[in-house]
N, CA, C and O atoms as a printed pandas DataFrame, in Angstrom:
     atom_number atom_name residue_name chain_id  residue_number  x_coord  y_coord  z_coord
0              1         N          UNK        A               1  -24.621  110.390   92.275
1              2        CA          UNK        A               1  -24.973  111.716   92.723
2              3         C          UNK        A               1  -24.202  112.732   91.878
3              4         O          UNK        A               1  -23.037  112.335   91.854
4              5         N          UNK        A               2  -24.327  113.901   91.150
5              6        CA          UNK        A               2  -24.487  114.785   91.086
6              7         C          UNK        A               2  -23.588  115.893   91.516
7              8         O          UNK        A               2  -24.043  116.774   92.246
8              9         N          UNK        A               3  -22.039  115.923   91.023
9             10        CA          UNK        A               3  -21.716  117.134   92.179
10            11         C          UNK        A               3  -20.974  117.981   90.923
11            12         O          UNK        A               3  -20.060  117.720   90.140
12            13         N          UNK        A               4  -21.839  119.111   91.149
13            14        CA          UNK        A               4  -20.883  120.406   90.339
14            15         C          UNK        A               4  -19.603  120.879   90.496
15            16         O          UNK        A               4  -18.832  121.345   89.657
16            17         N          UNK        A               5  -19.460  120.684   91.792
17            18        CA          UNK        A               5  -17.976  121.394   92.433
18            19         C          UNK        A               5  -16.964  120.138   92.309
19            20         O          UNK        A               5  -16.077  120.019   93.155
20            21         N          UNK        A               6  -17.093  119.192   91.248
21            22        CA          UNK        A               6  -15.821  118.230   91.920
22            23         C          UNK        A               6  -14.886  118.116   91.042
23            24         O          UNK        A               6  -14.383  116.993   91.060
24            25         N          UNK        A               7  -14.203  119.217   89.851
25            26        CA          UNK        A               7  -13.251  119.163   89.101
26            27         C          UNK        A               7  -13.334  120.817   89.643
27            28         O          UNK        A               7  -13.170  121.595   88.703
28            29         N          UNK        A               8  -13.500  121.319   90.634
29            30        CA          UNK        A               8  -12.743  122.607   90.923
30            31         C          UNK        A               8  -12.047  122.711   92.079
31            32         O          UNK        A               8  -12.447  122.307   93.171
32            33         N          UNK        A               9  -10.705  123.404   91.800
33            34        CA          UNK        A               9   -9.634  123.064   92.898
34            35         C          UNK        A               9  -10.210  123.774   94.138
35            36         O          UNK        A               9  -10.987  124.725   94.064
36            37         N          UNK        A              10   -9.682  123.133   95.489
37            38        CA          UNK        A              10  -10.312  123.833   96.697
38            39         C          UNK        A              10   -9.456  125.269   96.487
39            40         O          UNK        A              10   -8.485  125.392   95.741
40            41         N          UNK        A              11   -9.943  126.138   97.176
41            42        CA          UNK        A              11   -9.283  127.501   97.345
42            43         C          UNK        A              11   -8.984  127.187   99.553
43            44         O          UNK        A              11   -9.421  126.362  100.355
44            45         N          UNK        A              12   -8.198  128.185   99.631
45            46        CA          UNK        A              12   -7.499  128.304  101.126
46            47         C          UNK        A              12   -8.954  128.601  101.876
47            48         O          UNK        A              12   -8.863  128.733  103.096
48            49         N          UNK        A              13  -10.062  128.703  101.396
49            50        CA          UNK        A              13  -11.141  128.941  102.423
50            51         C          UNK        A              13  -12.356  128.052  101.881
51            52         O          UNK        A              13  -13.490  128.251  102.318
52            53         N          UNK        A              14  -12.135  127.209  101.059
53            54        CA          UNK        A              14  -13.118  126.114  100.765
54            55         C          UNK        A              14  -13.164  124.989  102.304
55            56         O          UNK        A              14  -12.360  125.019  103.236
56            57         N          UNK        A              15  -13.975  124.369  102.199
57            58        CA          UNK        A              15  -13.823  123.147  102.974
58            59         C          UNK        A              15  -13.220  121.833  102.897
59            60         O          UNK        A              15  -12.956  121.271  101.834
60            61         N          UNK        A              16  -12.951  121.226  104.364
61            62        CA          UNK        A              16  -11.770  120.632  103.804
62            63         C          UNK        A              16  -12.593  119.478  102.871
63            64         O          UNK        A              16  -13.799  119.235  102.917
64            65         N          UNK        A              17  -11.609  118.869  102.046
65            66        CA          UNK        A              17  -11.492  117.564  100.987
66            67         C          UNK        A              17  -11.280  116.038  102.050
67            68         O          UNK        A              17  -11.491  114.973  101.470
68            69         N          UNK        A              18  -11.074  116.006  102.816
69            70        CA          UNK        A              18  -10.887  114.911  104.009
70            71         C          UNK        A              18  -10.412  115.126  105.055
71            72         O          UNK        A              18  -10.370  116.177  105.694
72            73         N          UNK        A              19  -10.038  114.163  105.276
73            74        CA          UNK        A              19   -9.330  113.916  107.035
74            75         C          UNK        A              19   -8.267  112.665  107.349
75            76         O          UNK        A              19   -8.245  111.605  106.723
76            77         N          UNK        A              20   -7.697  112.902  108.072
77            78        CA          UNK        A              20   -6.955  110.975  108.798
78            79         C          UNK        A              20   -6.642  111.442  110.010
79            80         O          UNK        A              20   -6.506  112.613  110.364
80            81         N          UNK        A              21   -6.505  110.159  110.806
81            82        CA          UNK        A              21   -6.113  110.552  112.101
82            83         C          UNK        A              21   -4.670  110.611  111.936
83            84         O          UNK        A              21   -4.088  110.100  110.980
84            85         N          UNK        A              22   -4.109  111.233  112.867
85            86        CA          UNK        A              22   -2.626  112.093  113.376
86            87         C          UNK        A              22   -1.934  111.544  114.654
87            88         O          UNK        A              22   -2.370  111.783  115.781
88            89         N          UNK        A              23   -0.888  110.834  114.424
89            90        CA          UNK        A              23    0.093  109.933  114.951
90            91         C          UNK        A              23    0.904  110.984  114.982
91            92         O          UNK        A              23    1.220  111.180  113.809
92            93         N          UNK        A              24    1.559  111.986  115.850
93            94        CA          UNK        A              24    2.827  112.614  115.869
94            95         C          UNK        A              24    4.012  111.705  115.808
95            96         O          UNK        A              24    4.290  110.676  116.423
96            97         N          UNK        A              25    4.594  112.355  114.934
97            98        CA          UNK        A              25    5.947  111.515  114.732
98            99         C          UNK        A              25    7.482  112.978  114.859
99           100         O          UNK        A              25    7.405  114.138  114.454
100          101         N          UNK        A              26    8.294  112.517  115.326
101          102        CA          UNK        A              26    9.488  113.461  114.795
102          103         C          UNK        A              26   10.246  112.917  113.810
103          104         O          UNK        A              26   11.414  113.255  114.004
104          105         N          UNK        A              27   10.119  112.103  112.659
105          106        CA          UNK        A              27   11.227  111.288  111.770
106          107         C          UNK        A              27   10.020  111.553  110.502
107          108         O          UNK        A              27   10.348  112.127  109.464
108          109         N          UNK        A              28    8.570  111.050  110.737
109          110        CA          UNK        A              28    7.500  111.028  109.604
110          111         C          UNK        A              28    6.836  112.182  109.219
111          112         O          UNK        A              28    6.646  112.971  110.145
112          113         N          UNK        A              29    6.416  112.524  108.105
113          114        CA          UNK        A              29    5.568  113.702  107.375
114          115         C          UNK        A              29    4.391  112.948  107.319
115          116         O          UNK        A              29    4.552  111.728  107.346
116          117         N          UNK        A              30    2.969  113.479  107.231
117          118        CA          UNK        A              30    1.750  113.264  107.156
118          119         C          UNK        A              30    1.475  112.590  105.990
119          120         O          UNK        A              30    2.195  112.851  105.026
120          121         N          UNK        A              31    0.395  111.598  105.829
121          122        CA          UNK        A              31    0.597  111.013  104.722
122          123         C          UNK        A              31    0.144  112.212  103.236
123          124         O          UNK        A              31    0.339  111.955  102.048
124          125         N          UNK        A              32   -0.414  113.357  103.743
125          126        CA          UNK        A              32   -1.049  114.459  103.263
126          127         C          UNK        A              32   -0.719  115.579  103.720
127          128         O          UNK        A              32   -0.367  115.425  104.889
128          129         N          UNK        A              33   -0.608  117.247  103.218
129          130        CA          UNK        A              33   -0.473  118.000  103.998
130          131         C          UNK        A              33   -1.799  118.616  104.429
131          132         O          UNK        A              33   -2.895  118.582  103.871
132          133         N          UNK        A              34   -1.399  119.209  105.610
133          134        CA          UNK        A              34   -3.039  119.260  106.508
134          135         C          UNK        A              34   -3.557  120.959  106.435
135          136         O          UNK        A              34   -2.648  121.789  106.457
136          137         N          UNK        A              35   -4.695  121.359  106.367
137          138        CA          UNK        A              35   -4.846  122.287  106.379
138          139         C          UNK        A              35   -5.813  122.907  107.754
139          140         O          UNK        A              35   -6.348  124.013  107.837
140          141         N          UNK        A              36   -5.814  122.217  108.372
141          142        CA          UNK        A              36   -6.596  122.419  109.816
142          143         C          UNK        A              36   -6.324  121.251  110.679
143          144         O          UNK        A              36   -6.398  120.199  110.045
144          145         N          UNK        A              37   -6.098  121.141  111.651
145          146        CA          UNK        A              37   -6.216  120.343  112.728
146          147         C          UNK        A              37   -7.062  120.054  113.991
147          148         O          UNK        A              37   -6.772  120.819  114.911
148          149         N          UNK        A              38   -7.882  119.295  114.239
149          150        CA          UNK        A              38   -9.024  118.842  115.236
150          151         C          UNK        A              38   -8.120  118.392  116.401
151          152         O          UNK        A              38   -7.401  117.403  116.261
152          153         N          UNK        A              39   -8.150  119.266  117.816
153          154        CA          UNK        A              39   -7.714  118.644  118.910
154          155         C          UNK        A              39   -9.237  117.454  119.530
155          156         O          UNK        A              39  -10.235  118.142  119.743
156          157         N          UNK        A              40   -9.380  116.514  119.697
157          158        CA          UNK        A              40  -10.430  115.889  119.502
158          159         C          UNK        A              40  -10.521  115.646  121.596
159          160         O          UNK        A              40  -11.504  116.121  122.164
160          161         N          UNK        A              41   -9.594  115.022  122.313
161          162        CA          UNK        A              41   -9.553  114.626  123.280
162          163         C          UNK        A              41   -8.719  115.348  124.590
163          164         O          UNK        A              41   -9.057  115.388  125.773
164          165         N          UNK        A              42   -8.182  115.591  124.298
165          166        CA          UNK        A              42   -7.432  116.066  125.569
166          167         C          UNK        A              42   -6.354  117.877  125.012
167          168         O          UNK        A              42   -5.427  117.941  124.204
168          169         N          UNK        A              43   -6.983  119.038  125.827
169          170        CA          UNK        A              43   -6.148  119.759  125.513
170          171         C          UNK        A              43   -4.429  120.091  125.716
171          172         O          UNK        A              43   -3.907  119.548  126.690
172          173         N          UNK        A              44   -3.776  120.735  125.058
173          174        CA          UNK        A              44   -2.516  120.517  124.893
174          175         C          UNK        A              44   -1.640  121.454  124.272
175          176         O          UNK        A              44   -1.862  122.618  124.604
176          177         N          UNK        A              45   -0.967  121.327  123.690
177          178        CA          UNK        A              45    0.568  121.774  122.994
178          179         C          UNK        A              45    0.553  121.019  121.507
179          180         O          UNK        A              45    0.291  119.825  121.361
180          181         N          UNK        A              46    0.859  121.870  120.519
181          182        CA          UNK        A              46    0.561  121.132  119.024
182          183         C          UNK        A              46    1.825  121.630  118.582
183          184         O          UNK        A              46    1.950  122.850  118.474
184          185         N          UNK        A              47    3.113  120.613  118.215
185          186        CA          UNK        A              47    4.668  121.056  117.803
186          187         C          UNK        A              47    4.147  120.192  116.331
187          188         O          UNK        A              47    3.418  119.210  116.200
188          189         N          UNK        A              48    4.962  121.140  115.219
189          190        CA          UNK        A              48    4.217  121.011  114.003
190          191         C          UNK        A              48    5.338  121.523  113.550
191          192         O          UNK        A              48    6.105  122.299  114.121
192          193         N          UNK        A              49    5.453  120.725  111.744
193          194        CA          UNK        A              49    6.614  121.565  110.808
194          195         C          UNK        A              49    5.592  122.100  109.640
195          196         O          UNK        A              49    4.597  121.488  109.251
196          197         N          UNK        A              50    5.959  123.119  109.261
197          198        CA          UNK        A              50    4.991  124.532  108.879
198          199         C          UNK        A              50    5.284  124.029  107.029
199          200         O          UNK        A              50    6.337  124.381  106.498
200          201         N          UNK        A              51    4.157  123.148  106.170
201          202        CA          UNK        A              51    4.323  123.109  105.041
202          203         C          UNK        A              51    4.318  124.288  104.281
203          204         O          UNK        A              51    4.001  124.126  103.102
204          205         N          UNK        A              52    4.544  125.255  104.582
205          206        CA          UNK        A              52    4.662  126.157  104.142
206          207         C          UNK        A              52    5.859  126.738  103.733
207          208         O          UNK        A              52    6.141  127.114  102.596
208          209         N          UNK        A              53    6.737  126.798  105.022
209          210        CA          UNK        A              53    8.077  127.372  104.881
210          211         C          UNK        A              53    8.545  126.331  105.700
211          212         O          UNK        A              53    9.505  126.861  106.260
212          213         N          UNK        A              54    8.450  124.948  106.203
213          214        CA          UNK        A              54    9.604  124.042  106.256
214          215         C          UNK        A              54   10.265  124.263  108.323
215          216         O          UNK        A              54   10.964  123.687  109.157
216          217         N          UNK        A              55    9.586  125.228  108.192
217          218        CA          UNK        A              55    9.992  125.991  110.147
218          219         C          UNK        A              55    9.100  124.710  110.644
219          220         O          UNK        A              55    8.089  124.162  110.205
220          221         N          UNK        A              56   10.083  124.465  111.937
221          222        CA          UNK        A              56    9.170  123.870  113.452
222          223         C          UNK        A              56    8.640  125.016  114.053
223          224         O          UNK        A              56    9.216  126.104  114.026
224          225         N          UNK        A              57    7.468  124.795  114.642
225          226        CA          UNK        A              57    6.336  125.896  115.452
226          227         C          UNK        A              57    6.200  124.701  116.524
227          228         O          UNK        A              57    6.337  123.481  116.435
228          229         N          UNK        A              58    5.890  125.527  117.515
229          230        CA          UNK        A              58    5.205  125.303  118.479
230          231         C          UNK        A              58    3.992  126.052  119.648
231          232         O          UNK        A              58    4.364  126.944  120.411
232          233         N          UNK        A              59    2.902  125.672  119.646
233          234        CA          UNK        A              59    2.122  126.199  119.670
234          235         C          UNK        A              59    1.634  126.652  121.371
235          236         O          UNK        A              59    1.787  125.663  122.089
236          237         N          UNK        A              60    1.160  127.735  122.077
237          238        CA          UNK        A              60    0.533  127.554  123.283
238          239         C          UNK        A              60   -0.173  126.501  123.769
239          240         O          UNK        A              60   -0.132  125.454  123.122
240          241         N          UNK        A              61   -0.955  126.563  124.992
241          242        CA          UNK        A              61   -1.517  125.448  125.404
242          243         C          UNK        A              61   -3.144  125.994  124.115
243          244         O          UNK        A              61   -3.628  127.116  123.967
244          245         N          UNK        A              62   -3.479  124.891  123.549
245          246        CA          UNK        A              62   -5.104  125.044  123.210
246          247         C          UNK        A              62   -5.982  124.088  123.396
247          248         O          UNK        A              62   -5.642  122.913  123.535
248          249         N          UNK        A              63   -7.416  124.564  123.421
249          250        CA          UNK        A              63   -8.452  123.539  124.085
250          251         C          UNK        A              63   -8.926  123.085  123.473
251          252         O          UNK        A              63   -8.824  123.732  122.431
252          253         N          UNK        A              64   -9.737  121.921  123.251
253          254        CA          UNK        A              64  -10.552  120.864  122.198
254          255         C          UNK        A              64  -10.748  121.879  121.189
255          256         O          UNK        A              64  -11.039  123.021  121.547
256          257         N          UNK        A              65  -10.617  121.579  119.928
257          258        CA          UNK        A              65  -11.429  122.777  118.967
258          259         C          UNK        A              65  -11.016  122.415  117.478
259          260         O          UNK        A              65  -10.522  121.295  117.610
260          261         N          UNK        A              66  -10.954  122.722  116.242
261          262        CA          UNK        A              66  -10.314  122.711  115.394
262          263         C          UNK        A              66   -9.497  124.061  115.203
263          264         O          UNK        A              66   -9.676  124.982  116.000
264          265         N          UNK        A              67   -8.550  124.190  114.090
265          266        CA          UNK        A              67   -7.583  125.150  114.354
266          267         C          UNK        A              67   -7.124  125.043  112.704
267          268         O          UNK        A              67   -6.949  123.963  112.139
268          269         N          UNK        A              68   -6.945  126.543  111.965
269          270        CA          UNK        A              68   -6.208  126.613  111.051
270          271         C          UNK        A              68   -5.061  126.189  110.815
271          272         O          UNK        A              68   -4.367  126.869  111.571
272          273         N          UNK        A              69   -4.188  125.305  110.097
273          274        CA          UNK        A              69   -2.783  125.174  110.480
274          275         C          UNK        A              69   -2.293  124.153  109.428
275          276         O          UNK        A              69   -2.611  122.965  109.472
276          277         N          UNK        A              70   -1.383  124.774  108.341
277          278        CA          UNK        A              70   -1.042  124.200  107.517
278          279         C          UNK        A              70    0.634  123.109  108.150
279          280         O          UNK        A              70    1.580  123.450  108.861
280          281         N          UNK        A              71    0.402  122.170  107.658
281          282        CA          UNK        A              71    1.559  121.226  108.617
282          283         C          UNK        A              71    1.638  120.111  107.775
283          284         O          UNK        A              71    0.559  119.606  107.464
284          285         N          UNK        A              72    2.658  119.612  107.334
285          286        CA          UNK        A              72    3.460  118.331  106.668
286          287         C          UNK        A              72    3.315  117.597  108.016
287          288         O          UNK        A              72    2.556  116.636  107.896
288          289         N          UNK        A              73    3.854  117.764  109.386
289          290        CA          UNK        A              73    4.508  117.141  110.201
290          291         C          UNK        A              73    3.729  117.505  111.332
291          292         O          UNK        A              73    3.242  118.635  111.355
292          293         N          UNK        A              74    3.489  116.518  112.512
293          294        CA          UNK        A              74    3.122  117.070  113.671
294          295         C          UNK        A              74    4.317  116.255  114.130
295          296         O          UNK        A              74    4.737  115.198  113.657
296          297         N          UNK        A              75    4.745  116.917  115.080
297          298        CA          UNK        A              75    5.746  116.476  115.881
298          299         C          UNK        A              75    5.751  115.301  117.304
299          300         O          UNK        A              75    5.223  115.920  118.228
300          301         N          UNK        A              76    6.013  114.358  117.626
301          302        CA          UNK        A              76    5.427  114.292  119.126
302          303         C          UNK        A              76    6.469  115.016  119.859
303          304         O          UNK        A              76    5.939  115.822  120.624
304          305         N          UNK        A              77    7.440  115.032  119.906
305          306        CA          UNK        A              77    8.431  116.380  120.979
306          307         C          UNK        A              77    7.883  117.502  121.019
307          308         O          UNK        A              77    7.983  118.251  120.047
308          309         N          UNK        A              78    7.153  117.890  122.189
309          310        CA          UNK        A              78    6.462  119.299  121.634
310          311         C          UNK        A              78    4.884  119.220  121.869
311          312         O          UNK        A              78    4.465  120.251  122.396
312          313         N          UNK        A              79    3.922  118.284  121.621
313          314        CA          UNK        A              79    3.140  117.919  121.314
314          315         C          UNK        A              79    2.231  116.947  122.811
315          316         O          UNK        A              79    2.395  115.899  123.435
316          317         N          UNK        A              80    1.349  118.013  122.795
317          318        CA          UNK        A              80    1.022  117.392  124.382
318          319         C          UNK        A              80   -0.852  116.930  123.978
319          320         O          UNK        A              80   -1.374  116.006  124.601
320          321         N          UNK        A              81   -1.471  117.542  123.137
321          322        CA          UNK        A              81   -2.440  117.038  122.795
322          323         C          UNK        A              81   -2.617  115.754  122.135
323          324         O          UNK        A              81   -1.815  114.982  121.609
324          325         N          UNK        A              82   -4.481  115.714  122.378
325          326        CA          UNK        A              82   -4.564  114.263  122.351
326          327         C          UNK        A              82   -5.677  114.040  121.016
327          328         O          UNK        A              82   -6.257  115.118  120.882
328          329         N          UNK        A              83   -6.117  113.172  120.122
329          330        CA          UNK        A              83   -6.891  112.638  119.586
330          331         C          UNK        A              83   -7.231  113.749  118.701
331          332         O          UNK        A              83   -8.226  114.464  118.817
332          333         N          UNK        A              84   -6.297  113.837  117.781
333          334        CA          UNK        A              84   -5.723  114.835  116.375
334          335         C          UNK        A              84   -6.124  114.593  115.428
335          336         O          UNK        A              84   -5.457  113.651  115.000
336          337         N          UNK        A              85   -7.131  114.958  114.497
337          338        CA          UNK        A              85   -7.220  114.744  113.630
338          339         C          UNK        A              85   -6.616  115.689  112.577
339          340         O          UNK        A              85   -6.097  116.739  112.955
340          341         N          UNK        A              86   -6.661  115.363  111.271
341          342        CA          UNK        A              86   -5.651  116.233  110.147
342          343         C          UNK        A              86   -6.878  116.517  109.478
343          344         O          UNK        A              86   -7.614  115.534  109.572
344          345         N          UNK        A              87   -7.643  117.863  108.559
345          346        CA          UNK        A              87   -8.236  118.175  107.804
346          347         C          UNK        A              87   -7.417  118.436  106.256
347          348         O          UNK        A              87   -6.743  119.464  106.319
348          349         N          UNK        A              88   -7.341  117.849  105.110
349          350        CA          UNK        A              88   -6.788  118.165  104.359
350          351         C          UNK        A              88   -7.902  118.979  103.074
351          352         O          UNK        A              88   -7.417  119.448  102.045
C-alpha cells in the first residue's frame, strides 16, 4: 500500500502513530511516551509523570473518554482508573 505521509514527522495535532496497553507502575516509565490516554473501563483518577517537565500530576475524577496528556509514567499511587490505554 501506498502511503504518502510515512517519512513525515507527526506534528502535536497529527494522529496518534499507535497505542499499548497501560500497567501503572510507580518505579516504571512507559515503554513509549504517550500523547493521549484512553480511560477504556472504569472511571477514575489518572496520577501521571508529565514527559514534558518531569512533574507528578494528578488528575480529577474523569469519565470513560480519551484525554490529551503527554506522560512517560502513569503512576498506580494516585491512579484509580481502569483499562488505559497509551496513544503514542
Amino acid at each position: 500500500m501506498y502511503t504518502p505521509h510515512k517519512r513525515q514527522a507527526p506534528g502535536l495535532l497529527s494522529s496518534a502513530i499507535g497505542a499499548l496497553p497501560i500497567v501503572p507502575s510507580d518505579t516504571a516509565d512507559l515503554s513509549a511516551e504517550i500523547r493521549a490516554l484512553t480511560i477504556g473501563t472504569a472511571a477514575g483518577t489518572v496520577a501521571f509523570v508529565s514527559s514534558r517537565d518531569g512533574a507528578s500530576y494528578v488528575t480529577g475524577p474523569l469519565p470513560v473518554g480519551t484525554y490529551a496528556l503527554f506522560a512517560a509514567r502513569i503512576l498506580a499511587t494516585g491512579t484509580t482508573a481502569t483499562g488505559l490505554t497509551g496513544w503514542i
